[in-house]
VOBA-1610 file (N, C-alpha, C; in pm, whole numbers, padded with zeros to 5 digits, always signed):
BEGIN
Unk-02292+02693+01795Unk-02148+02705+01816Unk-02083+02755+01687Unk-01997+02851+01700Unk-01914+02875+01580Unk-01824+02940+01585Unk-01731+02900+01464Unk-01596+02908+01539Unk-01523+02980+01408Unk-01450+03091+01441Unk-01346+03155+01334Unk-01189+03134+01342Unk-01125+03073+01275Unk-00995+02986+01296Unk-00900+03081+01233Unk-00790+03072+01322Unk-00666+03184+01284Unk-00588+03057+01219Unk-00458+03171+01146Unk-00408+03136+01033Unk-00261+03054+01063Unk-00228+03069+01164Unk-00069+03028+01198Unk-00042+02880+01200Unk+00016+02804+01178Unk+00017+02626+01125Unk+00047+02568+01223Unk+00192+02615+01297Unk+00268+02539+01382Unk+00330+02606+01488Unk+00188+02667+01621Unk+00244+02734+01690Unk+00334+02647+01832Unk+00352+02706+01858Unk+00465+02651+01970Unk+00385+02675+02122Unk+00277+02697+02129Unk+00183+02705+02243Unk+00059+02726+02235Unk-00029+02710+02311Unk-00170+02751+02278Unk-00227+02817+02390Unk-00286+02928+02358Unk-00329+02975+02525Unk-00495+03049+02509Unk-00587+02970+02608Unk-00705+02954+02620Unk-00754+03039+02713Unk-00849+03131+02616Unk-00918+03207+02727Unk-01059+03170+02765Unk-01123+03157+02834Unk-01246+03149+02866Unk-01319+03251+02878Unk-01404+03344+02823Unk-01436+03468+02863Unk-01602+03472+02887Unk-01654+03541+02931Unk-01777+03551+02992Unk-01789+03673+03064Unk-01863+03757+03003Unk-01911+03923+02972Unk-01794+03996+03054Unk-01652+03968+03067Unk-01521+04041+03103Unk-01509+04167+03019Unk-01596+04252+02886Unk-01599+04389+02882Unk-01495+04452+02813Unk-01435+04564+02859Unk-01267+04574+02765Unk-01154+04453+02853Unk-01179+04427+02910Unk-01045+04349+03020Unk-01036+04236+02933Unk-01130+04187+02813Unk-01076+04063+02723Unk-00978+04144+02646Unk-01038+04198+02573Unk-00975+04324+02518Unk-00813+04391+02542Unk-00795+04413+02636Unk-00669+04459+02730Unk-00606+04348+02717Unk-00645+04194+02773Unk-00524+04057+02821Unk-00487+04038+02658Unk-00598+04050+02566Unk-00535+04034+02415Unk-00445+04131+02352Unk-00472+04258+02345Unk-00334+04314+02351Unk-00208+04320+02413Unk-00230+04271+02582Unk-00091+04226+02649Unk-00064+04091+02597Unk-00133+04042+02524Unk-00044+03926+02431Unk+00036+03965+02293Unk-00026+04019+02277Unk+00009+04096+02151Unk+00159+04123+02149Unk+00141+04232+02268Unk+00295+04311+02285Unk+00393+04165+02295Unk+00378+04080+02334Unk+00466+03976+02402Unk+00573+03986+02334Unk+00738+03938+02392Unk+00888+03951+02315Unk+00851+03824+02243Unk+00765+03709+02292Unk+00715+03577+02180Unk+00676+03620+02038Unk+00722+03623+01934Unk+00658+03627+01808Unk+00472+03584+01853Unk+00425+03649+01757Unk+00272+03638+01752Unk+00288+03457+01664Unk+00390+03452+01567Unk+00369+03343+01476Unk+00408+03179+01537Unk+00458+03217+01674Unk+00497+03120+01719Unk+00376+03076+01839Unk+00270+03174+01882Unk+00151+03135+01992Unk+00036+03124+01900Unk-00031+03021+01951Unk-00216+03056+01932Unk-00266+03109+02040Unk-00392+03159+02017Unk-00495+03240+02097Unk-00580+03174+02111Unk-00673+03120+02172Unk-00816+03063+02139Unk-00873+03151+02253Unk-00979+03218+02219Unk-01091+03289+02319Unk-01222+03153+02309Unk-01298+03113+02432Unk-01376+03089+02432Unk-01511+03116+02485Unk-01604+03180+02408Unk-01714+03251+02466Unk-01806+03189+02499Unk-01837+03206+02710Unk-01954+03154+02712Unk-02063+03231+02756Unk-02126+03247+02589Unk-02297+03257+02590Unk-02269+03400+02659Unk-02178+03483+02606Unk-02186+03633+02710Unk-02287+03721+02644Unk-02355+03809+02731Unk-02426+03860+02725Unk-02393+04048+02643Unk-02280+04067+02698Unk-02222+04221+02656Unk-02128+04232+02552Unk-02051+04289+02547Unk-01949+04337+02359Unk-01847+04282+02391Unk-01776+04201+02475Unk-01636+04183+02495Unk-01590+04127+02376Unk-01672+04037+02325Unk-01650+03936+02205Unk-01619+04068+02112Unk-01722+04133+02091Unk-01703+04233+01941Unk-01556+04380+01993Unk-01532+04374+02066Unk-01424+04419+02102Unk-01321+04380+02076Unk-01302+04243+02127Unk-01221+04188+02131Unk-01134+04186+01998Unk-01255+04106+01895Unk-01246+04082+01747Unk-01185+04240+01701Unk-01232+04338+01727Unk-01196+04442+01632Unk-00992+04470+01642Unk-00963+04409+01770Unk-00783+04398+01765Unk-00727+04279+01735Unk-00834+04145+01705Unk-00758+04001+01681Unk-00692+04045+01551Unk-00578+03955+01611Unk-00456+03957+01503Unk-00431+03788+01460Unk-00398+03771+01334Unk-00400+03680+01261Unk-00419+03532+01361Unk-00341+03529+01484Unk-00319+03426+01539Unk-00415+03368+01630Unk-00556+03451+01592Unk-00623+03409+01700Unk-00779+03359+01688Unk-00835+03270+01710Unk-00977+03222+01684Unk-01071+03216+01806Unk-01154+03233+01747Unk-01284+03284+01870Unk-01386+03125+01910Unk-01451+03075+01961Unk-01539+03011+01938Unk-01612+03025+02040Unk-01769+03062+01979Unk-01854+03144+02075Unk-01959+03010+02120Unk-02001+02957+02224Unk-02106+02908+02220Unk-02240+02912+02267Unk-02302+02808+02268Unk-02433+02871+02273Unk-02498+02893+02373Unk-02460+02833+02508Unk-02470+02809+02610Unk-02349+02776+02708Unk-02403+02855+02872Unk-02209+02869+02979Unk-02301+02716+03006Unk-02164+02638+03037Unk-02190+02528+03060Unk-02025+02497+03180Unk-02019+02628+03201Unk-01914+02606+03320Unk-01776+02602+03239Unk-01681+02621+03352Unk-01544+02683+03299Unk-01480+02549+03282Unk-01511+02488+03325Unk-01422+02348+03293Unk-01478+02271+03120Unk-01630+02298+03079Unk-01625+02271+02994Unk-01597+02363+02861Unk-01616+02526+02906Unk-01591+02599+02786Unk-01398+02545+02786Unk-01309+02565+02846Unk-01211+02528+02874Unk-01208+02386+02772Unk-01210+02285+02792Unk-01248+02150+02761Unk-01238+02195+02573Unk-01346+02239+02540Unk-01403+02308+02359Unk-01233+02378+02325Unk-01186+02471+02395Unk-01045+02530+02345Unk-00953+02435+02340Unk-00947+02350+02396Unk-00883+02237+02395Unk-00885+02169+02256Unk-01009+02139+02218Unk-01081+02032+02094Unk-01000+02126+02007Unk-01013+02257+01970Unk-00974+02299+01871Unk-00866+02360+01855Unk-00772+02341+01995Unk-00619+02410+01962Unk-00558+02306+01816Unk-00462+02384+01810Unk-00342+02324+01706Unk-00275+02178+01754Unk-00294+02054+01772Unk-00235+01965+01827Unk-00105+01935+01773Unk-00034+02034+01711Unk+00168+02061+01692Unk+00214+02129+01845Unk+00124+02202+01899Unk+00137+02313+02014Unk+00153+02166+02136Unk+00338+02218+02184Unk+00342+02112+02316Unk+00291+02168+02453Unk+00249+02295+02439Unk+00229+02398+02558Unk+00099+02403+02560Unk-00001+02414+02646Unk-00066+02497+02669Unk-00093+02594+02836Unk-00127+02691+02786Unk-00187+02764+02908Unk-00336+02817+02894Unk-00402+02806+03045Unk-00511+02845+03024Unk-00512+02951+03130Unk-00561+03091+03065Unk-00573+03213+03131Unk-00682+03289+03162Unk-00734+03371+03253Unk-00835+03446+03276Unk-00808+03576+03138Unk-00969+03625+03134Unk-00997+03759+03022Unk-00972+03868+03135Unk-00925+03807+03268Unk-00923+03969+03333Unk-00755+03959+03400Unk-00663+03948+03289Unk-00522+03958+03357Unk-00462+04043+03243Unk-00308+04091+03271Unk-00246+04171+03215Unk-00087+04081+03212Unk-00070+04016+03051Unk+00026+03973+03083Unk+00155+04046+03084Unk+00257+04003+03121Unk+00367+04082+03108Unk+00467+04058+02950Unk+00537+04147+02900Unk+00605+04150+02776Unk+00684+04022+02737Unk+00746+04001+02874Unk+00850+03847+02859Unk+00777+03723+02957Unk+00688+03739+02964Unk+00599+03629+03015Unk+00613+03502+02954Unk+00536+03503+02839Unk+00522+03368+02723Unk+00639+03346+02709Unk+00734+03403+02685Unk+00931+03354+02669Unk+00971+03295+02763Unk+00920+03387+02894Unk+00981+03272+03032Unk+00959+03179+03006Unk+00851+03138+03028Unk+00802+03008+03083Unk+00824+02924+02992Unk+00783+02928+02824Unk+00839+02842+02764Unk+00988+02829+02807Unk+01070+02904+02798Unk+01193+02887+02837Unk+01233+02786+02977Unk+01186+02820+03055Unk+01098+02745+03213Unk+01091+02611+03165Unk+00990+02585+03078Unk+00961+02398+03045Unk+01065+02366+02988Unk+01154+02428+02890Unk+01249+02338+02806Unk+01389+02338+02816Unk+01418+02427+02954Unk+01565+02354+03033Unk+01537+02314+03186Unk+01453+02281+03219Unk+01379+02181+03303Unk+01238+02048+03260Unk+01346+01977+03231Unk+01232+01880+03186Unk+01115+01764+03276Unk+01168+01806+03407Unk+01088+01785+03518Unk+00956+01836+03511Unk+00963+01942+03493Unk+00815+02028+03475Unk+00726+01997+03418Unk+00625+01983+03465Unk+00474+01888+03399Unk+00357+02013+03400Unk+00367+02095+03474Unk+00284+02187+03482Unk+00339+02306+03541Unk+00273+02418+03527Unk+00347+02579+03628Unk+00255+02686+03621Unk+00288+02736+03702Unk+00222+02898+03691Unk+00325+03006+03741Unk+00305+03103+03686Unk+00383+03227+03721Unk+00339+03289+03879Unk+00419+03404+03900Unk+00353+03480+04003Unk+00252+03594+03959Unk+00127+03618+04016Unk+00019+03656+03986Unk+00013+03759+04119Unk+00002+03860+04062Unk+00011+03993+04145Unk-00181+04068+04085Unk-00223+04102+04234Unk-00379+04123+04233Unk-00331+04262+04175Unk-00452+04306+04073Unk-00438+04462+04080Unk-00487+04554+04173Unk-00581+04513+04251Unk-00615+04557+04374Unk-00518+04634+04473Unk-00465+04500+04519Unk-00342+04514+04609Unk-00204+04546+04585Unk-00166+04502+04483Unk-00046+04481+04403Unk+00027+04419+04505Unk-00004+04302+04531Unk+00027+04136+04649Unk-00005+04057+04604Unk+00137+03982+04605Unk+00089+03824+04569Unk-00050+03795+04563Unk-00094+03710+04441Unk-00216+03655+04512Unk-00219+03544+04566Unk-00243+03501+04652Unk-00178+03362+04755Unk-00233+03231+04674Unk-00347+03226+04634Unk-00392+03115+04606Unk-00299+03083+04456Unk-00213+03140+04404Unk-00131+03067+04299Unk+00021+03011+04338Unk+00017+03010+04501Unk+00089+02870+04540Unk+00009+02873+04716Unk-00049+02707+04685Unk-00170+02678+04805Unk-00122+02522+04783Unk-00154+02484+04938Unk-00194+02337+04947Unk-00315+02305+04911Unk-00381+02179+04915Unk-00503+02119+04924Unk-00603+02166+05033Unk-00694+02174+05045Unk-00852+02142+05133Unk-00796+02030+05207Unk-00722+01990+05302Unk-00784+01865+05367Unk-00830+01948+05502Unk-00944+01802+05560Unk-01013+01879+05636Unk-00961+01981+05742Unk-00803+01939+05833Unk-00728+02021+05893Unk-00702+02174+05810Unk-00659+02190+05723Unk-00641+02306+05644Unk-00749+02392+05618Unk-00876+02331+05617Unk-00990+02390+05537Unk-01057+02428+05685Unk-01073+02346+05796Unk-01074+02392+05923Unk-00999+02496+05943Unk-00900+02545+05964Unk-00807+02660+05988Unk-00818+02785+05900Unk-00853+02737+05756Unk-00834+02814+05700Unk-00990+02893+05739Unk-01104+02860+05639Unk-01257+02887+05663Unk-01269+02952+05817Unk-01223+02891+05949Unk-01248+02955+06039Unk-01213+03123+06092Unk-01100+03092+06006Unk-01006+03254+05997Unk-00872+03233+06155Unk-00845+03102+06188Unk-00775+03094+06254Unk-00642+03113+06195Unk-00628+03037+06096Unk-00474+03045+06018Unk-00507+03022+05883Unk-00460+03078+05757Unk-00423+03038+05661Unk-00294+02987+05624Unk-00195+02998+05713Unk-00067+03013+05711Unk-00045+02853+05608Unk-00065+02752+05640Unk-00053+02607+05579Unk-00134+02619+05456Unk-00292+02658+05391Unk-00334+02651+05352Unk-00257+02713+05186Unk-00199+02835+05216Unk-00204+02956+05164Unk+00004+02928+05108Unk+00059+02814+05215Unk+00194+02784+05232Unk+00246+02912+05242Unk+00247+02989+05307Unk+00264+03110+05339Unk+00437+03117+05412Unk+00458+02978+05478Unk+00579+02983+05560Unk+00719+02946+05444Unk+00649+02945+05301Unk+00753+02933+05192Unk+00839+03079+05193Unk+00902+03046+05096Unk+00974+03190+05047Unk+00949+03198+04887Unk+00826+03276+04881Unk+00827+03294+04738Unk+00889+03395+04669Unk+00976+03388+04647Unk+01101+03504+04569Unk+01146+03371+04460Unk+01152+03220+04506Unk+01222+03126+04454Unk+01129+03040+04391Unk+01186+02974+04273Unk+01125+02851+04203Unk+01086+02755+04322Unk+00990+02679+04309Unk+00967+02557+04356Unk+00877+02480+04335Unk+00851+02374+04377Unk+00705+02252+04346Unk+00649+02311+04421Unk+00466+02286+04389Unk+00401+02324+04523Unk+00290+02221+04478Unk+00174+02180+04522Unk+00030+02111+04539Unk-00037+02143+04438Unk-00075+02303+04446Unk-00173+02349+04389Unk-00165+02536+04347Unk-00215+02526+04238Unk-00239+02663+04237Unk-00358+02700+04195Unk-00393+02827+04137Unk-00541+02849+04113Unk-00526+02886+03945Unk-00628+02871+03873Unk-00619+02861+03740Unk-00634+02993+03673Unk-00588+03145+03707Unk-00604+03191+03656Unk-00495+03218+03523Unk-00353+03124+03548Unk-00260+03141+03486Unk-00229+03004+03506Unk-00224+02913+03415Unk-00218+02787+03449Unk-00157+02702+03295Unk-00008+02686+03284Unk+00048+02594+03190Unk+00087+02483+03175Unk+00066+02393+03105Unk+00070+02237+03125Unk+00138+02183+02975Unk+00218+02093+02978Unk+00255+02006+02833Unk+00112+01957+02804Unk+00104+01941+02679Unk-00021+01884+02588Unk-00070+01719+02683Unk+00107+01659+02649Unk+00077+01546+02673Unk-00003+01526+02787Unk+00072+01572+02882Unk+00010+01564+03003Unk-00154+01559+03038Unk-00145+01669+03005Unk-00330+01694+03004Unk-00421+01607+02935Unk-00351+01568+02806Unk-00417+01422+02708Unk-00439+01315+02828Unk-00317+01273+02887Unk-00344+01174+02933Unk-00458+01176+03119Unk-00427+01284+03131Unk-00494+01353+03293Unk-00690+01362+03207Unk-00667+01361+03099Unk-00843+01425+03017Unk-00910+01520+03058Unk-00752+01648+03080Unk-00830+01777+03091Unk-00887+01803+03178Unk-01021+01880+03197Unk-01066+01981+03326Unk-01180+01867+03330Unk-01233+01882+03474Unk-01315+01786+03535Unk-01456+01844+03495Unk-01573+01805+03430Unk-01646+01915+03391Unk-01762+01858+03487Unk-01751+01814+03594Unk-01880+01804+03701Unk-01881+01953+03740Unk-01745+02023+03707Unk-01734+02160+03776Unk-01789+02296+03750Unk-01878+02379+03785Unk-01914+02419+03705Unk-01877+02581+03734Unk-01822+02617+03809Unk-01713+02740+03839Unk-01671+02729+03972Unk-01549+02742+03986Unk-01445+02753+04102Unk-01422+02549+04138Unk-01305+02555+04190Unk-01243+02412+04235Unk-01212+02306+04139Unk-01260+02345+03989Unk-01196+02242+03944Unk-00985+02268+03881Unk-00984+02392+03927Unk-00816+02385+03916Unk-00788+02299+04058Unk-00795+02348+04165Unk-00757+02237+04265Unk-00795+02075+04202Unk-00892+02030+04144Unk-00881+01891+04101Unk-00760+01895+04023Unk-00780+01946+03877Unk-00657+01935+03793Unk-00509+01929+03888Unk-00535+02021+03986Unk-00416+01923+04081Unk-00363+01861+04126Unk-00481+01841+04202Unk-00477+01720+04289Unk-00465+01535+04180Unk-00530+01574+04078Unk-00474+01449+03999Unk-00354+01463+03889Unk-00289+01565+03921Unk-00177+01610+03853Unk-00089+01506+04001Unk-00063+01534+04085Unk+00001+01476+04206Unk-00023+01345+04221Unk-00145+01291+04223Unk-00164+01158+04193Unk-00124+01054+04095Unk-00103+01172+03936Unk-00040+01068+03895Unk+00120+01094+03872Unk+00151+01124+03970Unk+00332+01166+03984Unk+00357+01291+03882Unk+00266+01360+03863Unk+00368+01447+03752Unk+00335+01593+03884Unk+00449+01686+03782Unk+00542+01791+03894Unk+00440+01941+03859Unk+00407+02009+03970Unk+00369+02142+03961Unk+00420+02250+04034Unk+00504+02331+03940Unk+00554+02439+03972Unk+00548+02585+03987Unk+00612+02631+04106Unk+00524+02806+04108Unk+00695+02853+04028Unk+00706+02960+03919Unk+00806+03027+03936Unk+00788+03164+03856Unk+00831+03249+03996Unk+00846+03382+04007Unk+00927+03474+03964Unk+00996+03424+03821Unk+01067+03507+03767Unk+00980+03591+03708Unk+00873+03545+03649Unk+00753+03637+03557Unk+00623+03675+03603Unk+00568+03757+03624Unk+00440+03778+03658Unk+00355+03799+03536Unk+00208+03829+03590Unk+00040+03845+03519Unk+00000+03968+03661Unk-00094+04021+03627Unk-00160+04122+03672Unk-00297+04074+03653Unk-00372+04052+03804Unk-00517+03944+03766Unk-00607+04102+03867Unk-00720+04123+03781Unk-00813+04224+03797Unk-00957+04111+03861Unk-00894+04049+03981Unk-00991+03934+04036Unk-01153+03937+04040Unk-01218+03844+04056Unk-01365+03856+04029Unk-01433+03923+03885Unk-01376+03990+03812Unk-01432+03975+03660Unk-01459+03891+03608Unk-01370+03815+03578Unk-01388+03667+03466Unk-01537+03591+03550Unk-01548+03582+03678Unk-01654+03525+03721Unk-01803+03566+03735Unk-01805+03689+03688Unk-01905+03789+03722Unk-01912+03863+03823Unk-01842+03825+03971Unk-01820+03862+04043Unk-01825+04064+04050Unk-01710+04087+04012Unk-01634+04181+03919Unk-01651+04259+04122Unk-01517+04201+04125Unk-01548+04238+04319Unk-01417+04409+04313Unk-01323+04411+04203Unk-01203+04518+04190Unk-01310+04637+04141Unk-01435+04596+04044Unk-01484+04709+04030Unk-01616+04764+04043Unk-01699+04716+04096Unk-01841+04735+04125Unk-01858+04639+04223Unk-01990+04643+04210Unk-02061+04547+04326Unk-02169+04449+04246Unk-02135+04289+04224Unk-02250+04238+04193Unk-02393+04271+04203Unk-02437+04149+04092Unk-02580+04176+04158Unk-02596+04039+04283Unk-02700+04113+04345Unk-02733+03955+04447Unk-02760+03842+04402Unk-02846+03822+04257Unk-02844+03715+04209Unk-02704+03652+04203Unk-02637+03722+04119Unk-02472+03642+04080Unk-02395+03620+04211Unk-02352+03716+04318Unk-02340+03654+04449Unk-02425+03516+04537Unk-02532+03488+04486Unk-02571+03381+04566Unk-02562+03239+04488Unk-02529+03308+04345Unk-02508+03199+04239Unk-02335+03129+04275Unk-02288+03277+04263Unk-02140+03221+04379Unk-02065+03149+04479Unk-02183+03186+04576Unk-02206+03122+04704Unk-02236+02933+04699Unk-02309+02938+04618Unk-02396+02805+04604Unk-02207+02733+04511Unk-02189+02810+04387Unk-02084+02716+04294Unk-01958+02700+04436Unk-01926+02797+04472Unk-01809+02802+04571Unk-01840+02649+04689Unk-01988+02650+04718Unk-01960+02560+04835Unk-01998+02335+04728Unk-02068+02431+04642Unk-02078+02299+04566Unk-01953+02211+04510Unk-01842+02289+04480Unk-01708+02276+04408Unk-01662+02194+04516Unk-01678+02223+04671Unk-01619+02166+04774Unk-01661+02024+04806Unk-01828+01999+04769Unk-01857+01892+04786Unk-01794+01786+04691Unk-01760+01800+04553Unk-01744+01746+04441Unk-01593+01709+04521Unk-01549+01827+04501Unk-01358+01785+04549Unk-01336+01665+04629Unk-01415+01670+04768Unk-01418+01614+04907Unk-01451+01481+04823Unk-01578+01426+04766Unk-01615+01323+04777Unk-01548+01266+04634Unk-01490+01344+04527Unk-01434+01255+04415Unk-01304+01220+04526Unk-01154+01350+04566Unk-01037+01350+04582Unk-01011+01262+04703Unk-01099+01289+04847Unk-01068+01276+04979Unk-01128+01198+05077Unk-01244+01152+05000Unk-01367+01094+05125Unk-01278+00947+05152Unk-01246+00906+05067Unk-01199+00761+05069Unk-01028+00765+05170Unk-00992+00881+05220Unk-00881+00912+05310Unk-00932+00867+05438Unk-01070+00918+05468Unk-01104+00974+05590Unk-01227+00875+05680Unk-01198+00869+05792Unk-01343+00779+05828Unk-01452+00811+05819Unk-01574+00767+05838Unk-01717+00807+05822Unk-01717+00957+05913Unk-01680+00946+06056Unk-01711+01077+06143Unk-01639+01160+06065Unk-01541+01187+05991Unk-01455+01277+05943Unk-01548+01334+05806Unk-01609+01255+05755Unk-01682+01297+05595Unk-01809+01344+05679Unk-01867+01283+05766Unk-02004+01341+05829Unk-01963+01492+05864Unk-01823+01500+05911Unk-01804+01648+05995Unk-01770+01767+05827Unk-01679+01693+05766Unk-01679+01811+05631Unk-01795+01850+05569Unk-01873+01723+05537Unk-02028+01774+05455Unk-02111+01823+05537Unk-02114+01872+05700Unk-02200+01965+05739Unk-02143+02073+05699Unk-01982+02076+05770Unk-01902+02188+05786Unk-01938+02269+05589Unk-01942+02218+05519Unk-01974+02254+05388Unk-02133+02344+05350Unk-02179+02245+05430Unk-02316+02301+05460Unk-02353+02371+05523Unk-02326+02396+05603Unk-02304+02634+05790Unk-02223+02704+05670Unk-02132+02667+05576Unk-02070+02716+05534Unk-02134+02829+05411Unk-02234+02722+05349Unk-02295+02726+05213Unk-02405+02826+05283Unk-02462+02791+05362Unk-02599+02850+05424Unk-02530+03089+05502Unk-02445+03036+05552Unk-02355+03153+05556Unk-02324+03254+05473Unk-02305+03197+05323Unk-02255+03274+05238Unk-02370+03280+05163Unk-02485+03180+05143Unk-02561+03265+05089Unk-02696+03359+05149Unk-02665+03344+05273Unk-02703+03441+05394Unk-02652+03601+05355Unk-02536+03627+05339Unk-02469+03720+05340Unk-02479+03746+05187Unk-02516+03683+05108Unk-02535+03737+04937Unk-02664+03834+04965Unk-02746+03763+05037Unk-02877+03805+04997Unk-02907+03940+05103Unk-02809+03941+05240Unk-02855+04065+05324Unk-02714+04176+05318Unk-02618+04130+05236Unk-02463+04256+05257Unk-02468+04265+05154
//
């Protein structure tokens, strides 16, 4: 593990990247920080590298500007724990943090909103912006979603409705609370997260932002979507996926397949099992299982 520490004393936020072989697109989200109307002297940067295999890191480094420290390690040990390490070594003066994907494009007055966002609403315990796919240039739905319960995850997985899942019957033009969002843009007070202990690290890619939710709600504190500011998310990079610009390999798709349906088991039996009767947990952990067997059906023959 080793770590190169930027110079700034007393920033006013900290924002954590997790990166893993993302290419120039680390590259790119660090210069759209750069530009930000936020002074550079008032944010930290922390990149955290896991164990990548390609130049993003040495890219990256050749535009870091004073405010920003790298710490590479030695081994991916999953996004909740590289996540977890940026944490250990932010600035603990910083009341903000956000944790962001290496494959988004932030916007100029982004970091201003939102700080601005937490500190004439003091309700706010957590938020995310609106997150527009570059793909589509559409909302991306999952950065305001309800929970998995089994009704939702039934509807949704089947392809009958997302409509509840996805809260689709909102009006997102407007601020509001919502459940859950997805972590590719994800800001929280320090405190908060001190006392919540951070990302769940049974997780080892995809679902542990839905936890960080779901015990964000549990213990009464507030999560908000607001759409005054957007990010530009270049989806499936940060995961290997990289679904906007090539085509995996089958290995990493079935590696997908397997984290995607495993994340579900973890959720179900830490967040929900204890909701539901025995027939109800017997019916999710098959339904998890046609599910798992499906997708990595389809890794290995599409």
């Amino acid at each position: 593990m080793k770590t190169l520490l930027a110079k700034n004393k007393n920033p006013l936020l900290s924002i954590i990247i997790l990166n893993y072989n993302s290419g120039e697109y680390l590259k790119n989200c660090l210069s759209s920080l750069y530009r930000s109307s936020l002074p550079n002297s008032t944010f930290e940067v922390i990149i955290v590298d896991n164990s990548s295999t390609d130049n993003s890191v040495t890219l990256a480094k050749k535009i870091s500007a004073t405010n920003t420290k790298f710490l590479i390690l030695n081994t991916n040990k999953g996004f909740s724990h590289g996540n977890n390490r940026g944490v250990e070594i932010s600035n603990k003066s910083s009341q903000h943090l956000i944790f962001l994907n290496p494959d988004t494009i932030v916007e100029k007055d982004t970091l201003k909103s939102m700080l601005r966002f937490f500190k004439t609403n003091p309700r706010v315990d957590a938020a995310t912006c609106k997150i527009i796919l570059a793909k589509t240039n559409q909302i991306q739905p999952e950065c305001h979603r309800d929970f998995p319960t089994p009704v939702n995850a039934l509807l949704h997985f089947s392809g009958l409705s997302s409509r509840q899942y996805f809260m689709e019957h909102l009006d997102y033009s407007k601020t509001q609370e919502i459940p859950a969002c997805v972590g590719a843009f994800f800001m929280i007070k320090r405190e908060v997260g001190n006392k919540l202990g951070w990302w769940n690290e049974k997780y080892f890619m995809y679902g542990e932002d839905l936890d960080f939710c779901y015990k964000l709600k549990q213990k009464n504190y507030r999560l908000f979507y607001y759409p005054k500011t957007y990010i530009t998310h270049y989806q499936g990079i940060s995961s290997g996926i990289k679904k906007t610009v090539s085509a995996a390999s089958r290995k990493t798709k079935i590696r997908s397949a397997l984290a995607t349906t495993n994340a579900m088991r973890i959720f179900y039996k830490e967040n929900l099992f204890s909701k539901y009767p025995p027939i109800t947990r017997l019916f999710v952990l098959s339904g998890i299982k046609l599910l798992e067997r499906f997708r990595v059906c389809k890794a290995k023959y599409l």
